[in-house]
KOLPA-511396 format. One record per residue (C-alpha): x, y, z; residue in three letters. Coordinates in steps of 0.02 Angstrom, whole numbers, plus 50000, padded with zeros to 5 digits. Layout:
N
XYZala/...
//
This chain:
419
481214994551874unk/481714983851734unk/481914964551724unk/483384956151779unk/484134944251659unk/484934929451726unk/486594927951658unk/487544912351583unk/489354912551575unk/490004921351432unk/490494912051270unk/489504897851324unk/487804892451277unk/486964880051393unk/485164871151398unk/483704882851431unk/483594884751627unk/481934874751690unk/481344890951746unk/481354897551582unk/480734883051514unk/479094887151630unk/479134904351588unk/478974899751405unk/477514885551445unk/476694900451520unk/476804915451461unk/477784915751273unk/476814901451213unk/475064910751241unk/475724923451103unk/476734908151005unk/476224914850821unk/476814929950855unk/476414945750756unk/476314948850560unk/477754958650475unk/476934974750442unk/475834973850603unk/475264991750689unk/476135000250809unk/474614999850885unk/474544979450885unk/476514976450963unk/475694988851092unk/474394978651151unk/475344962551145unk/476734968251236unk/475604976151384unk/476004962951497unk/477914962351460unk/479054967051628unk/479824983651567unk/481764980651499unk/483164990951436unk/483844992051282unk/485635000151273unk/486615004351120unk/488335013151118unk/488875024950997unk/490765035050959unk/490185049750958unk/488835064851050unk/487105066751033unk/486365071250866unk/488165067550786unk/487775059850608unk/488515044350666unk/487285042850817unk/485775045750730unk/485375027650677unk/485535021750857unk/484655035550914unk/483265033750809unk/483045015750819unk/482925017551025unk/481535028750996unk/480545019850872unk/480745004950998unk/480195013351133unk/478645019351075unk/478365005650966unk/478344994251131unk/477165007351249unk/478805008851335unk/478834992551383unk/480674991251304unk/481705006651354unk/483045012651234unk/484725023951302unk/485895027851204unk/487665027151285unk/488835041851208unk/490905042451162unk/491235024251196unk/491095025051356unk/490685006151385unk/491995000151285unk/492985005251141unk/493154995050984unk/492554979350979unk/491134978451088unk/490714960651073unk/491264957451245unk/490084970351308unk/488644964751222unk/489024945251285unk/488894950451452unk/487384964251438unk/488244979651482unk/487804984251280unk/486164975851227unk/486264980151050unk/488024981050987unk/489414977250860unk/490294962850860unk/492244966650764unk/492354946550704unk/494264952350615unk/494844961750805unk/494484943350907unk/494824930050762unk/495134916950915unk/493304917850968unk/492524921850798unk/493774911250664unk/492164909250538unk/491394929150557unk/493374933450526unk/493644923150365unk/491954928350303unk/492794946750334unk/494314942450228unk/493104938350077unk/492174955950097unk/493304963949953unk/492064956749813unk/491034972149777unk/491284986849679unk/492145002749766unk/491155017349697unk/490285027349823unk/488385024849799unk/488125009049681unk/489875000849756unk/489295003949940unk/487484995949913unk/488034981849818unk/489274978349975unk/487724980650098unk/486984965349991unk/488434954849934unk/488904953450115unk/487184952350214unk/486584936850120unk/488334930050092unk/488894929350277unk/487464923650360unk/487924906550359unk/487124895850498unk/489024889050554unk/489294909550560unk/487824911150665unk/487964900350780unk/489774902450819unk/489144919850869unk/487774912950967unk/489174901551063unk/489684916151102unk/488504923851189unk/487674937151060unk/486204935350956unk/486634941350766unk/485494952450685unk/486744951650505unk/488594941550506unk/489264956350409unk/488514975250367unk/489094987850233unk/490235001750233unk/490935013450127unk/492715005650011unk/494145004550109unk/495765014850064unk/497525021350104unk/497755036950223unk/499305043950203unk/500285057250273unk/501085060450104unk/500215056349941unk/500635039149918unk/499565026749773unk/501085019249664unk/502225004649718unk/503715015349736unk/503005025549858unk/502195014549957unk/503815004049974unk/504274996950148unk/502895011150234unk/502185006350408unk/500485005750364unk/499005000650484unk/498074984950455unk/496454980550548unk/496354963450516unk/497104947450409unk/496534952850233unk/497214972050253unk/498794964750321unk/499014953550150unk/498434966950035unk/499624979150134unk/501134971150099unk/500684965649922unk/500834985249880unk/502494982149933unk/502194993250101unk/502284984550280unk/500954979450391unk/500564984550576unk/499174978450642unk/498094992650751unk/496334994650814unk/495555008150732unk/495465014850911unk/497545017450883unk/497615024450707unk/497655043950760unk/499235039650899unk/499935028450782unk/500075043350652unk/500415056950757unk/501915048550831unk/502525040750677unk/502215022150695unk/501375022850547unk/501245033450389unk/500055026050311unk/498215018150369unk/496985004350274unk/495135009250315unk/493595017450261unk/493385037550261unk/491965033950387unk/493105027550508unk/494365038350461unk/493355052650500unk/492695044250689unk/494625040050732unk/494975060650677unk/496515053150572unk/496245065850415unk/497015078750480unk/498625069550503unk/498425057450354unk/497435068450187unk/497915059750055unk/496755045550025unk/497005030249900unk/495675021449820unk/495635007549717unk/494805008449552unk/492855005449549unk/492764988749474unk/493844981849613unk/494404985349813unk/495314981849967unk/494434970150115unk/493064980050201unk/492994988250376unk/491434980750419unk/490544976250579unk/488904964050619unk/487664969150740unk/487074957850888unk/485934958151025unk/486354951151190unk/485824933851176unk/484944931751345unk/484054947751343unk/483424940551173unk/483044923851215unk/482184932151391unk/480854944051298unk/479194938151228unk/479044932851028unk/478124948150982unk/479704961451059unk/480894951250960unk/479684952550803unk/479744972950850unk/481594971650850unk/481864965250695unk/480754972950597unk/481164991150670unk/483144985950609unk/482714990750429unk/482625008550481unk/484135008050573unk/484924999750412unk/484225014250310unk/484795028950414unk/486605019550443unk/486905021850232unk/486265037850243unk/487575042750391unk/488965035550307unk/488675045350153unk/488465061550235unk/490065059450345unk/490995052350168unk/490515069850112unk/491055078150263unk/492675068950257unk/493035071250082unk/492965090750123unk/494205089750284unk/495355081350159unk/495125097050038unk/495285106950201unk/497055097050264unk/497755100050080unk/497575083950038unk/496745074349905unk/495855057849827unk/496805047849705unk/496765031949628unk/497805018149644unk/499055017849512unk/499135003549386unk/500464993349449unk/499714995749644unk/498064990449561unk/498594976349481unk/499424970149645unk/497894973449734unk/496714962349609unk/498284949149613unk/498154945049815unk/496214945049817unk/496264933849698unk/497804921549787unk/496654924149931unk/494674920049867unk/495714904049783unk/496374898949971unk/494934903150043unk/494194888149954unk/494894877350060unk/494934886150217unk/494714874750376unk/493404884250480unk/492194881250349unk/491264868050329unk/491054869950139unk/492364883250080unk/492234882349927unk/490254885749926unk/490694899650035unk/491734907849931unk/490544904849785unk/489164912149886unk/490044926849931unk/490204928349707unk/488624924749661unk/487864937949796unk/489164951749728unk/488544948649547unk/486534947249610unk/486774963849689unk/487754972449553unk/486014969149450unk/484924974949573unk/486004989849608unk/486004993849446unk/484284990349414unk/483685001149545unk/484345015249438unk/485885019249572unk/487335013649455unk/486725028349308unk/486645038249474unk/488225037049564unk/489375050549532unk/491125043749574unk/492335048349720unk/493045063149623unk/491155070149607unk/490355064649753unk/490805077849892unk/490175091649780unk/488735082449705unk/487885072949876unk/486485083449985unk/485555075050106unk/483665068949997unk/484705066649853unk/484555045849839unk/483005038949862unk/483705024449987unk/481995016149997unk/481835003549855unk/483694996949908unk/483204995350078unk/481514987850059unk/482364974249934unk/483504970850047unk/482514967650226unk/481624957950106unk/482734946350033unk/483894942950185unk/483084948250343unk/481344945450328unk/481574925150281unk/482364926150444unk/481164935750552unk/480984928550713unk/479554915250720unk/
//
């Protein structure tokens, strides 16, 4: 049997119950400092031995062993033995909680470990969302572009106003915003110059797509992810905005091969998604299964990059295998693209769900010029082979992901481990 967590009403946050408030006099406060980062498995074993067993349930797209389930997978394992079982991990398969954004889910503890889609609900998440249209600041190449995005936006988003407004909510952020691979055009046709792209329903998932959509000169329609592959089979759309990861979860490149990139040094808004834990199941569990939590994240960070890489190659072939191709935005389309992200980083300055834009949107610089250096001095800039390379070129044990991780649990989550 596993303990029952009394629920508040969702997307509100009320005073700590008085029976809680025991519980904590009780039992939490006997293990108040917690446990060191780096502690034994052996050591969250013994002080978790009198925790009441709970469940820990993470949803995934697709089937077991997929390369896109692996990180969940692996985390709930590591969790569960890490605890002595006291926290038992499941893995739900295909979506079949809910589909998209599974904020809602994890707000009301069906999901206890989920992601939260901040651009999908900007209503209940109008700070996450604008931190979202800021996310095209990195570089696009695949290896140094994606882990300068995994830093930029990790320490740039997770403002406390950001935070909180999740925790309002009802869900208990582990990062405001994640990495992904660059975002680009699927088309049905090849399409990367003005003139083609001219007046083409093309899929948006959120504000900044929308804007940098129909500054190509094509026209917006805003869609789920969920609704790309019906949206191009029936013709709604010829085009769609996202990353090749997605791309290849929503099966869309079979319908849509010809995939548009913007040059390296710049990018369309990202695809991305924070991860959050149900906010009473965390605020119910002792100190030391919270510490666990946390610190067992930074594999689940590492094996995430390494999935998205290995299903960028696998995409990249299924384009070669649809006929299509990879191109590159041409120069008029790129200098439209670099045009509205700039309009929009000089509006976001002033934008009224923060409480200091404009240090928000200097953040959000500063950490995408940091994490160029460290990219870069890491040795993964002289590494990265470029789109048109990397299909051919990646293997799985090719990048040494370690140093990159290890810098960044230590610069942005570890300040913040639970204490």
């Amino acid at each position: 049997m596993f303990a029952e967590f009394k629920r508040r009403s969702q997307h509100v946050l009320p005073a700590i119950t008085t029976s809680f408030a025991l519980l904590l006099s009780t039992t939490a406060l006997s293990h108040a400092a917690g446990l060191p980062y780096g502690a034994a498995k052996e050591e969250f074993i013994a002080a978790l031995a009198d925790m009441d067993p709970v469940e820990l349930v993470m949803q995934v797209t697709g089937s077991p062993g997929d390369e896109n389930s692996l990180a969940s997978e692996q985390y709930v394992a590591a969790v569960t033995e890490w605890s002595g079982g006291k926290i038992q991990g499941k893995v739900v398969y295909g979506n079949a909680i809910l589909a998209g954004n599974t904020a809602p889910a994890v707000a009301d503890g069906r999901i206890t470990f989920g992601g939260v889609i901040a651009q999908y609900d900007p209503s209940n998440f109008p700070i996450s969302a604008g931190l979202v249209d800021l996310s095209f600041v990195s570089n696009s190449s695949p290896i140094a572009g994606a882990l300068q995005t995994w830093g930029t936006l990790m320490e740039a988003s997770g403002t406390e106003e950001a935070i909180e407004e999740q925790r309002d909510y009802g869900v208990e952020p582990l990062f405001i915003q994640g990495g992904t691979t660059a975002s680009g055009l699927f088309c049905s046709e090849p399409r990367n110059d003005v003139a083609k792209l001219a007046g083409v329903q093309t899929r948006a998932g959120g504000l900044i797509h929308g804007r940098e959509v129909d500054a190509l000169g094509a026209s917006a329609v805003s869609l789920p992810y969920s609704e790309m592959f019906e949206g191009l089979q029936r013709g709604i759309i010829g085009c769609a905005l996202t990353s090749i990861t997605t791309a290849k979860v929503a099966g869309i490149i079979p319908l849509a091969p010809y995939h548009a990139l913007a040059p390296a040094n710049t990018g369309f808004g990202l695809t991305t998604t924070n991860m959050a834990f149900d906010i009473v199941f965390w605020e119910e569990i002792p100190l030391e299964a919270r510490q666990l939590l946390w610190d067992l994240s930074k594999a689940y960070i590492r094996q995430t990059i390494l999935a998205s890489w290995k299903q960028t190659q696998v995409g990249l072939q299924d384009i070669a295998d649809a006929g299509g191709e990879v191109l590159e935005l041409s120069p008029d389309a790129a200098e439209r693209l670099v045009a509205e992200n700039d309009k929009v980083l000089e509006e976001m300055r002033s934008f009224q769900y923060f409480g200091d834009a404009n240090a928000v949107v200097e953040g959000f610089l500063t950490a995408s010029s940091k994490w160029e250096a460290i990219v870069a001095e890491l040795g993964y800039t002289e590494l990265d082979p470029g789109w048109a390379s990397f299909g051919a070129w990646y293997e799985p044990g090719k990048v040494d992901i370690d140093p990159f991780v290890d810098r960044l649990f230590e610069e942005i989550l570890l300040p913040n481990r639970p204490e």
